[in-house]
BALOBA-1460 file (C-alpha; in Angstrom, 3 decimals):
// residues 273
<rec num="1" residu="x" x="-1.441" y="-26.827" z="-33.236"/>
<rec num="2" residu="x" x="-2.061" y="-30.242" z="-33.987"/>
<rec num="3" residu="x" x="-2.991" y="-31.123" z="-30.192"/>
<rec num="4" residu="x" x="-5.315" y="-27.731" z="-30.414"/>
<rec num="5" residu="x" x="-7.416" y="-29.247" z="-33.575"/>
<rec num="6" residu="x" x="-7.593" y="-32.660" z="-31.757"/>
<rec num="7" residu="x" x="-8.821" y="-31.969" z="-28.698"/>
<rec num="8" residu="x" x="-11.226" y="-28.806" z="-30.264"/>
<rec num="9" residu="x" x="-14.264" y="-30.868" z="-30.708"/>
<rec num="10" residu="x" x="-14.316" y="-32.101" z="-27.351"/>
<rec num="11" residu="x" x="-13.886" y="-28.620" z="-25.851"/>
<rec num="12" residu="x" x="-16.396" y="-27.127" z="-28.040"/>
<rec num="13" residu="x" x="-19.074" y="-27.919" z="-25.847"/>
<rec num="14" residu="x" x="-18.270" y="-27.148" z="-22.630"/>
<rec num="15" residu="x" x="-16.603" y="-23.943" z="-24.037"/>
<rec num="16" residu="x" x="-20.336" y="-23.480" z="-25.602"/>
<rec num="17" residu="x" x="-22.201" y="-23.728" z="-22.040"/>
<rec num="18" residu="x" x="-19.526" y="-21.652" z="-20.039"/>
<rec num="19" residu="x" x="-20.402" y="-18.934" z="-22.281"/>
<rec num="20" residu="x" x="-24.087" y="-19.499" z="-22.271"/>
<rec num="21" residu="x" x="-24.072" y="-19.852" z="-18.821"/>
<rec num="22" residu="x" x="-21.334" y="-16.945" z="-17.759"/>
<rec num="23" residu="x" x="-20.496" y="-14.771" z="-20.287"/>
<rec num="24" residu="x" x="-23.833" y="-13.811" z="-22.436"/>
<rec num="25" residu="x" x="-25.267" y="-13.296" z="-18.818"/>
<rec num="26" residu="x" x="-22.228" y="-10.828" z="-17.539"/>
<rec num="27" residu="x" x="-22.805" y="-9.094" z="-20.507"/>
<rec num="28" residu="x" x="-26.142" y="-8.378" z="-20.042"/>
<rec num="29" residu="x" x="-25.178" y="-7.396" z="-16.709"/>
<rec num="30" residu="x" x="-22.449" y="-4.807" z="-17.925"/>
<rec num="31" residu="x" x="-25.446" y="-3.782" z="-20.235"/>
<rec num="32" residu="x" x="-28.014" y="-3.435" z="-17.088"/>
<rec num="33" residu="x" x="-25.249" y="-1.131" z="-14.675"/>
<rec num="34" residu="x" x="-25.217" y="1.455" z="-17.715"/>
<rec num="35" residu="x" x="-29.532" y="2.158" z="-17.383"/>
<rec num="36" residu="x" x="-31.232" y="4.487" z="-14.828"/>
<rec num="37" residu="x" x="-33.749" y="1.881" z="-14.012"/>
<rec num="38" residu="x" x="-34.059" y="-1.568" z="-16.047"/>
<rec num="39" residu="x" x="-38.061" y="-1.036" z="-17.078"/>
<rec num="40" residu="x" x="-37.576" y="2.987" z="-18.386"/>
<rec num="41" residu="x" x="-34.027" y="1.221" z="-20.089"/>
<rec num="42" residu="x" x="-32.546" y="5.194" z="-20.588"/>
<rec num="43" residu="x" x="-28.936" y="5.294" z="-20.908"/>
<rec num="44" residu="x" x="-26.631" y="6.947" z="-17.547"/>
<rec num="45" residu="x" x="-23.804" y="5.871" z="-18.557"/>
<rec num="46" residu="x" x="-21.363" y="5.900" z="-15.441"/>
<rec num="47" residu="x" x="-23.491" y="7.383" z="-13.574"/>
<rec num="48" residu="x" x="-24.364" y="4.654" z="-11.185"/>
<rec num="49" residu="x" x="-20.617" y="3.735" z="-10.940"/>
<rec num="50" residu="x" x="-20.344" y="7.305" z="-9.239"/>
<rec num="51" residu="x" x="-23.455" y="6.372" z="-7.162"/>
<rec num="52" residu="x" x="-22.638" y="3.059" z="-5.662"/>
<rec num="53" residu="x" x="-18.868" y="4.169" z="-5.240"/>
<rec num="54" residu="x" x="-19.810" y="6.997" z="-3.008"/>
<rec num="55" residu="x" x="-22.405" y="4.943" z="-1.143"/>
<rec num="56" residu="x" x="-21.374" y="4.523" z="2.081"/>
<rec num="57" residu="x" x="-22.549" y="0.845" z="2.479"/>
<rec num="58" residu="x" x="-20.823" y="-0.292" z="-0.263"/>
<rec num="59" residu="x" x="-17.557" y="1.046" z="0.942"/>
<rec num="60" residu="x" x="-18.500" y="-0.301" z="4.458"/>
<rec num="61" residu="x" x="-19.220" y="-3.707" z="2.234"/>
<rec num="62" residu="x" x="-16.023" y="-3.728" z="0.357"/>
<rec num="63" residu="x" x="-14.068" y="-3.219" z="3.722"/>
<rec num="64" residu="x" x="-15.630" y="-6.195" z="5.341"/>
<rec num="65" residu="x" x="-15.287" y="-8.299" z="2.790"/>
<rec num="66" residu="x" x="-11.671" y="-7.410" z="1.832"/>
<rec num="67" residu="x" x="-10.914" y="-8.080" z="5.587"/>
<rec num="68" residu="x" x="-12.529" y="-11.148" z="5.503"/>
<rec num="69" residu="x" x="-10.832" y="-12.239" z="2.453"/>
<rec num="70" residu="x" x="-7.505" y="-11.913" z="3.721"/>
<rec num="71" residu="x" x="-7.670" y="-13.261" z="6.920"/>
<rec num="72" residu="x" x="-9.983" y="-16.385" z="6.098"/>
<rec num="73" residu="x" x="-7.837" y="-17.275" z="3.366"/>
<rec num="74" residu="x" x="-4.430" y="-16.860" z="4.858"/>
<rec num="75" residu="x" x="-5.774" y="-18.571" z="7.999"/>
<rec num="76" residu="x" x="-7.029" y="-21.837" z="5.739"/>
<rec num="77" residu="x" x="-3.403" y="-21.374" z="3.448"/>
<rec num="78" residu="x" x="-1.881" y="-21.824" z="6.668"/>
<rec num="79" residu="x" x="-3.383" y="-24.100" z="8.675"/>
<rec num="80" residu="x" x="-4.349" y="-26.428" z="4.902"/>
<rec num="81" residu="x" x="-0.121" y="-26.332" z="4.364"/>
<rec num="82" residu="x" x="1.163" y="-27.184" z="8.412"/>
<rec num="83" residu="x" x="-1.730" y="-30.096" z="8.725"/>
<rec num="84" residu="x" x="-0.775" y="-31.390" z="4.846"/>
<rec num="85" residu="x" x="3.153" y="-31.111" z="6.263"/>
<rec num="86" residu="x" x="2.026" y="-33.156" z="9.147"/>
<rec num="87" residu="x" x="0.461" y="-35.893" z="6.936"/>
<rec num="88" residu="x" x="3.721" y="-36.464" z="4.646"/>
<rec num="89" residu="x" x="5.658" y="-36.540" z="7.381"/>
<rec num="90" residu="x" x="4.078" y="-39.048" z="9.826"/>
<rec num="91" residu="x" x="0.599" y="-40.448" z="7.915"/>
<rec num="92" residu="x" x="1.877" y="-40.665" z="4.201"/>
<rec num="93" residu="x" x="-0.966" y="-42.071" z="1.802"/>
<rec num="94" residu="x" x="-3.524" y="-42.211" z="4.945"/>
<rec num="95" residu="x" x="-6.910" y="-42.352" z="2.075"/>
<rec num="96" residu="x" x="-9.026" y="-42.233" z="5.524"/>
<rec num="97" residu="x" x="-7.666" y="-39.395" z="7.140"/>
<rec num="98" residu="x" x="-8.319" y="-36.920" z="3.765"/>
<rec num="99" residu="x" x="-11.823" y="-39.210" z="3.623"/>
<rec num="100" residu="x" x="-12.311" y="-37.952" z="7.235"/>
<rec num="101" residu="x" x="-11.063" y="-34.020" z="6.499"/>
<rec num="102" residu="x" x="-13.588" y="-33.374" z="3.717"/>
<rec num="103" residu="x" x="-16.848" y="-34.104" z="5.658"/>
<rec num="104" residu="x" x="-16.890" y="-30.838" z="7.200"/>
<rec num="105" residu="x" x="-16.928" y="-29.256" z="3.047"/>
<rec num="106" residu="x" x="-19.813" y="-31.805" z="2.511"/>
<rec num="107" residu="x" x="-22.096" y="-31.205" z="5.582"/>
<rec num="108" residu="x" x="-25.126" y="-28.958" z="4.681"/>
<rec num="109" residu="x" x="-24.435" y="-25.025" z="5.945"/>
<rec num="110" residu="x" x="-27.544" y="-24.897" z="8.268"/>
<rec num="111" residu="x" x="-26.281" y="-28.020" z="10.441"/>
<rec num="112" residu="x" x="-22.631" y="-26.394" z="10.731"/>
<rec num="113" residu="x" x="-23.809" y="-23.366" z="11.556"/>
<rec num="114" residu="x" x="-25.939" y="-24.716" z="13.993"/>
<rec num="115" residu="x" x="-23.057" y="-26.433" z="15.928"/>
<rec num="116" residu="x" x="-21.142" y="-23.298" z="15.615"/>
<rec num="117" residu="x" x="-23.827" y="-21.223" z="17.673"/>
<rec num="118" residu="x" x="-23.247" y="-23.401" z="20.838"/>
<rec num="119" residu="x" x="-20.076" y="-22.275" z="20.306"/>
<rec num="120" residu="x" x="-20.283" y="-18.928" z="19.440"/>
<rec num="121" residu="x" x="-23.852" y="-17.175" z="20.990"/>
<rec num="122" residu="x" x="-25.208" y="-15.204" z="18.444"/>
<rec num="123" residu="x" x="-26.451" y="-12.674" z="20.411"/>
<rec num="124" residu="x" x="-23.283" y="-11.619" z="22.339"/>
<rec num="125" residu="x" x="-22.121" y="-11.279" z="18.815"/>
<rec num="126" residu="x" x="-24.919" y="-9.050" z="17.761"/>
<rec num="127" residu="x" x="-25.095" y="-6.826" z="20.950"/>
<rec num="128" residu="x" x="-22.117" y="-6.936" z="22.635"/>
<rec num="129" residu="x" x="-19.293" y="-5.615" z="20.310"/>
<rec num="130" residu="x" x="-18.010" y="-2.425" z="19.854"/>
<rec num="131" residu="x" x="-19.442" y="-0.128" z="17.277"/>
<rec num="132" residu="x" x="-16.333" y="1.650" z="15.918"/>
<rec num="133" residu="x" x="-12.430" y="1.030" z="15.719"/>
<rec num="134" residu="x" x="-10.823" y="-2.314" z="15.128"/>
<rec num="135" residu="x" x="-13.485" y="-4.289" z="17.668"/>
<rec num="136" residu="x" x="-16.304" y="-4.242" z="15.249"/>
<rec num="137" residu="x" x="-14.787" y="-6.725" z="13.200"/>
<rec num="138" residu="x" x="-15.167" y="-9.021" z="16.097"/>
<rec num="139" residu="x" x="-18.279" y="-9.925" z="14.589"/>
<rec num="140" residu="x" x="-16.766" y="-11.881" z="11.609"/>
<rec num="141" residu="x" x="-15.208" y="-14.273" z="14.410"/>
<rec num="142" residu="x" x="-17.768" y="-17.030" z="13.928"/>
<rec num="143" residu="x" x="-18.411" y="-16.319" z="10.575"/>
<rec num="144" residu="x" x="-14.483" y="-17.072" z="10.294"/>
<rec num="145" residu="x" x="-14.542" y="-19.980" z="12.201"/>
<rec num="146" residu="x" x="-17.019" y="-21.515" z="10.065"/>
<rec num="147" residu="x" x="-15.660" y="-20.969" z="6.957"/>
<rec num="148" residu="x" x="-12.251" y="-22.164" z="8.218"/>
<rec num="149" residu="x" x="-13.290" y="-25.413" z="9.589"/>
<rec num="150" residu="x" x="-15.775" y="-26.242" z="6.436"/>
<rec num="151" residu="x" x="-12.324" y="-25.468" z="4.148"/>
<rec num="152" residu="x" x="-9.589" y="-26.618" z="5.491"/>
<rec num="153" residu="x" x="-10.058" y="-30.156" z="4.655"/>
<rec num="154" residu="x" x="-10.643" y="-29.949" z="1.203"/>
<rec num="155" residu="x" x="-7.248" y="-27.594" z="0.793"/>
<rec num="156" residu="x" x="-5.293" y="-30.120" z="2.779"/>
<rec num="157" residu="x" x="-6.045" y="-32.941" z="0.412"/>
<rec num="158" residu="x" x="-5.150" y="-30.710" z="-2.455"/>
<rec num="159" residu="x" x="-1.994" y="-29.248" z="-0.936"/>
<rec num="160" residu="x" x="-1.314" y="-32.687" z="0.632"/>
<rec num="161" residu="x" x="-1.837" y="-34.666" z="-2.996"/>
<rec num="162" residu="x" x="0.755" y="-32.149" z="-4.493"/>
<rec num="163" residu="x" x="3.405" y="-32.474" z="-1.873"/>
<rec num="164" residu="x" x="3.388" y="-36.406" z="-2.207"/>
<rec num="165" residu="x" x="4.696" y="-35.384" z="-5.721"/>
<rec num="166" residu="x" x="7.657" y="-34.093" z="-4.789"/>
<rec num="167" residu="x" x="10.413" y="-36.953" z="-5.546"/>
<rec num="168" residu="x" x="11.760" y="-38.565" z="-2.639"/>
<rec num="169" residu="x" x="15.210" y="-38.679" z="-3.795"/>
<rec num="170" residu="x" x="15.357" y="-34.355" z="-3.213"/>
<rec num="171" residu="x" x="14.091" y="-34.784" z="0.130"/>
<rec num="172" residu="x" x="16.205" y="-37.485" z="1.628"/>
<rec num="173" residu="x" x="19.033" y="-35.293" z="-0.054"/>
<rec num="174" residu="x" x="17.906" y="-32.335" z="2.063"/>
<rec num="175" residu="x" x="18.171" y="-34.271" z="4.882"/>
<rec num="176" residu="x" x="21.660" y="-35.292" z="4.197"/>
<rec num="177" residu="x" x="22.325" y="-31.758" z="3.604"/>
<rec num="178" residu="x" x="21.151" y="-30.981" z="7.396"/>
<rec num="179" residu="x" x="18.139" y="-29.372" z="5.962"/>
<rec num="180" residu="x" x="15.631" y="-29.410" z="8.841"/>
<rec num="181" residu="x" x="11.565" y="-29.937" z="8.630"/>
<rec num="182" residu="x" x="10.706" y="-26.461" z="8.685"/>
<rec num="183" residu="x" x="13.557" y="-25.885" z="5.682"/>
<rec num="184" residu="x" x="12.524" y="-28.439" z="3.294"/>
<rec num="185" residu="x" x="9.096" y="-27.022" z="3.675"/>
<rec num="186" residu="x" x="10.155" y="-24.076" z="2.752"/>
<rec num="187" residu="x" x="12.916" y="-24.015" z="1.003"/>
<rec num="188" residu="x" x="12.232" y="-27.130" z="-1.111"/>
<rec num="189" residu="x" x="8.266" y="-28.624" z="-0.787"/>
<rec num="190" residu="x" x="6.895" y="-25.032" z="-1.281"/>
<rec num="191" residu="x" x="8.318" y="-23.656" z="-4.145"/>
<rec num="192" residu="x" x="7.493" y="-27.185" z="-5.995"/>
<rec num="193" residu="x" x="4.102" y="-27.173" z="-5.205"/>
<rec num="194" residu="x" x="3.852" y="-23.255" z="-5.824"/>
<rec num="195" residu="x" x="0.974" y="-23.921" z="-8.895"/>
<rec num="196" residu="x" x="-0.915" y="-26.082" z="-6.682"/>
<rec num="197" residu="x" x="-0.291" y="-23.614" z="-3.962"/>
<rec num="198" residu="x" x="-2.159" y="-20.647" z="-6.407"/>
<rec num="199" residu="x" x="-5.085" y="-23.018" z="-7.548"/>
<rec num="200" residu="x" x="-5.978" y="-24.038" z="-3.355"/>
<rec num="201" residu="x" x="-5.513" y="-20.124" z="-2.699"/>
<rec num="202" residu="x" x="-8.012" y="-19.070" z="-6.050"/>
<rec num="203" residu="x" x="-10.416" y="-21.670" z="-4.779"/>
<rec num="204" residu="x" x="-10.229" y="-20.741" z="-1.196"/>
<rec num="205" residu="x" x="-10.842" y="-17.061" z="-2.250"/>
<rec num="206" residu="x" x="-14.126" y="-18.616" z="-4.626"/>
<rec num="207" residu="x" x="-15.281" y="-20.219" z="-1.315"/>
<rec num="208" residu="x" x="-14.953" y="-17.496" z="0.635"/>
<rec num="209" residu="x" x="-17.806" y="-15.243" z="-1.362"/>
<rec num="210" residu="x" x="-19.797" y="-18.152" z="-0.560"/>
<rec num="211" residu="x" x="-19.695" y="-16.689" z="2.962"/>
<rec num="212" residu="x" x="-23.033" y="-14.943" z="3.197"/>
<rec num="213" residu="x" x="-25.237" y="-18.086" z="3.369"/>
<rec num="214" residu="x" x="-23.447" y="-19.138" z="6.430"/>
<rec num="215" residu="x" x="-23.384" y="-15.480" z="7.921"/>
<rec num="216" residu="x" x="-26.977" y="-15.128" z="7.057"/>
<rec num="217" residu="x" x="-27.846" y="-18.178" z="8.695"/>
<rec num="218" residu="x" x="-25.980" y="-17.484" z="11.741"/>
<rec num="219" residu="x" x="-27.483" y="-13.885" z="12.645"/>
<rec num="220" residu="x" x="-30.860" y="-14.763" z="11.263"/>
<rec num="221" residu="x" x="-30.781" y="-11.434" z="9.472"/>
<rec num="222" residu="x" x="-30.052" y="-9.302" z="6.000"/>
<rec num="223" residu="x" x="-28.532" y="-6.348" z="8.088"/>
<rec num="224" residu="x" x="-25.722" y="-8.297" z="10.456"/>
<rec num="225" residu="x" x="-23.506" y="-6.389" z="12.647"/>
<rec num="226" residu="x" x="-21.421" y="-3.568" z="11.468"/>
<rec num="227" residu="x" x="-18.484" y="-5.775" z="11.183"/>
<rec num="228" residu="x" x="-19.756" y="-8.814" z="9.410"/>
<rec num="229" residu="x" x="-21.894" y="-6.292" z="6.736"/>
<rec num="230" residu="x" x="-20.164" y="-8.116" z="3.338"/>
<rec num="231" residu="x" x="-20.892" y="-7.383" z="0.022"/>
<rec num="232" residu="x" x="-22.926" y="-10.125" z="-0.368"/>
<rec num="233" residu="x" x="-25.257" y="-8.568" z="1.817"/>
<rec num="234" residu="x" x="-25.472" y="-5.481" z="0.501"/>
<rec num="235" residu="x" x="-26.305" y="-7.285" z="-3.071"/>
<rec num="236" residu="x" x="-28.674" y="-9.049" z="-1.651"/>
<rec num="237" residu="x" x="-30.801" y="-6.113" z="-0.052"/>
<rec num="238" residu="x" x="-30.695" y="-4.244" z="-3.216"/>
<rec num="239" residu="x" x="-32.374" y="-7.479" z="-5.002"/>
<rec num="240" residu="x" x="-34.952" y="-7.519" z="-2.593"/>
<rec num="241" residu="x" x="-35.538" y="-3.534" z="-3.141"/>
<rec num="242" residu="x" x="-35.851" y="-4.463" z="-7.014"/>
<rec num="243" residu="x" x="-32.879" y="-2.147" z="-7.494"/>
<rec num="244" residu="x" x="-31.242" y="-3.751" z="-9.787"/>
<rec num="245" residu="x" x="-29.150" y="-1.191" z="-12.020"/>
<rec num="246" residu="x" x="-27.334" y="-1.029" z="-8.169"/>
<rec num="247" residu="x" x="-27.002" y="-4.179" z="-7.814"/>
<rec num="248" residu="x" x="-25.626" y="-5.275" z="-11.734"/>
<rec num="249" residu="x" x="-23.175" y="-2.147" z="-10.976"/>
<rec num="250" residu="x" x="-22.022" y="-3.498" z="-8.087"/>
<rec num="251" residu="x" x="-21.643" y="-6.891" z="-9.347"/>
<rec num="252" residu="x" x="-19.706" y="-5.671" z="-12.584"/>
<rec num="253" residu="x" x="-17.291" y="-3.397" z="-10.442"/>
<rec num="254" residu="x" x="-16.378" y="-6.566" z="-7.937"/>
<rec num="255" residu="x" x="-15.164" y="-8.906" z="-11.136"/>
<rec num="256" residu="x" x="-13.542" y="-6.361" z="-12.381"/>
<rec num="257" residu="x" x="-11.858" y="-5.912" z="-8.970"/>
<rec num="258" residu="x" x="-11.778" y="-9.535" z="-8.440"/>
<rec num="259" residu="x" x="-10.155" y="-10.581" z="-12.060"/>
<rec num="260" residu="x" x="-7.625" y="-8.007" z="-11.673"/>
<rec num="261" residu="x" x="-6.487" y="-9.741" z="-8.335"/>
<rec num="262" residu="x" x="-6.297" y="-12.892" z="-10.245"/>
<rec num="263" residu="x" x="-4.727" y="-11.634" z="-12.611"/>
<rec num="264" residu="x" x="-1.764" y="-10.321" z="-10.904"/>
<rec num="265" residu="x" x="-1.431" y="-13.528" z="-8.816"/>
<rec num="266" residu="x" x="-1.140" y="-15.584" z="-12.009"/>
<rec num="267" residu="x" x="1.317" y="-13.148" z="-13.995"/>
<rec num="268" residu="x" x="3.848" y="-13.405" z="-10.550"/>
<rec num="269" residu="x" x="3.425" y="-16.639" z="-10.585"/>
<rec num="270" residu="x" x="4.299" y="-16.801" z="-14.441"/>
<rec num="271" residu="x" x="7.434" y="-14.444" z="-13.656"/>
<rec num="272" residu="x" x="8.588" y="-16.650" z="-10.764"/>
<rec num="273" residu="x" x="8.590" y="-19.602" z="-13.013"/>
């Protein structure tokens, strides 16, 4: 309690502007989801809930996204923990390798992307992939590849910085033990690092709702393939279309969706602990 009153003052503000800046404004976006239309302000209640849960974009929107979610962040998890292995391993404390690794997070989205399309051509992406079953989401392949390579760096230097925590002493023991690379890692350097672990993965999954600049950019368009339609997209059409009760709906049911997911990734990482 004492620690609380000490360090109160200097929280004050920032806790001041985070609600300024994020809360009153949610709130007025709960408020907005509830009206038929924001100018005639006449109360529907939940009935634009029913409306954008039955639309069939949305749901196409949701889909996409929740595709994308899983697969770009596992892919960056996994890539961000084998590369930060690497480091400890052979290039402990190499300051210009993580330098190097987090240039791709700082370069500007319209020069990545345009290094990705000699890649990846845009238009065989647009025209050439199948319109139904599992191939349509063939189209979130450069997308994907994008956000992998602009994220991977950053993750590595903060899964990397946590596993040079881990005392030496319980990893030359492991070794003594017989413990082999792939067993310390996970048997010993993962489950120390597991909080470090959750805050890359949170972050990752922050970054990857960033997506739609970098898919916008790449097909030039507000209406992308099938596959790479993300609820970004669809929020974005409905601001252009001034629909905007639509749009705060859709925005309130996603952190509702999105803080539950948090939520339960915190409270098993509580339990594990």
């Amino acid at each position: 309690m004492n620690r609380l009153r000490k360090w109160l003052p200097f929280a004050l503000p920032g806790l001041a502007g985070f609600c300024v800046i994020y809360i009153a404004p949610f709130f007025e976006t709960t408020y907005y989801s509830f009206l038929s239309d924001i100018f005639s302000k006449v109360f529907v209640w939940f009935e634009n809930y029913g409306k954008v849960l039955k639309n069939e974009y949305f749901r196409l929107a949701i889909r996409n996204t929740g595709v994308f979610l899983v697969a770009g962040c596992m892919s960056v998890m996994l890539v961000s923990v084998v590369v930060s292995y690497c480091l400890m391993m052979f290039l402990r404390n190499s300051s210009l390798i993580k330098g190097i690794m987090l240039v791709p997070f700082l370069i500007p989205s319209a020069a990545v992307v345009s290094a990705w399309t000699m890649v990846f051509d845009p238009i065989y992406f647009s025209y050439k992939i199948p319109d139904q079953g599992a191939g349509v989401f063939l189209a979130q392949v450069p997308v994907l590849a994008i956000f992998i390579w602009k994220n991977c760096g950053l993750m590595i230097i903060i899964i990397n910085t946590a596993m040079q925590r881990v005392p030496d002493n319980v990893i030359e023991a492991s070794k003594l033990d017989g413990a082999g690379a792939v067993k310390r890692l996970t048997k010993i350097i993962l489950p120390t690092i597991r909080p470090n672990l959750l805050f890359a993965l949170v972050l990752t999954m922050a970054e990857s709702l960033k997506i739609y600049k970098d898919c916008y950019l790449y097909y030039k368009t507000d209406y992308p393939p099938e596959g790479a339609y993300f609820l970004q997209n669809y929020m974005n059409n409905h601001f252009a279309k001034l629909d905007y009760e639509i749009l705060t709906t859709a925005t309130v049911i996603f952190v509702a969706v999105a803080g539950i997911a948090v939520a339960i990734l915190y409270r098993k990482d509580r339990e594990y602990n």
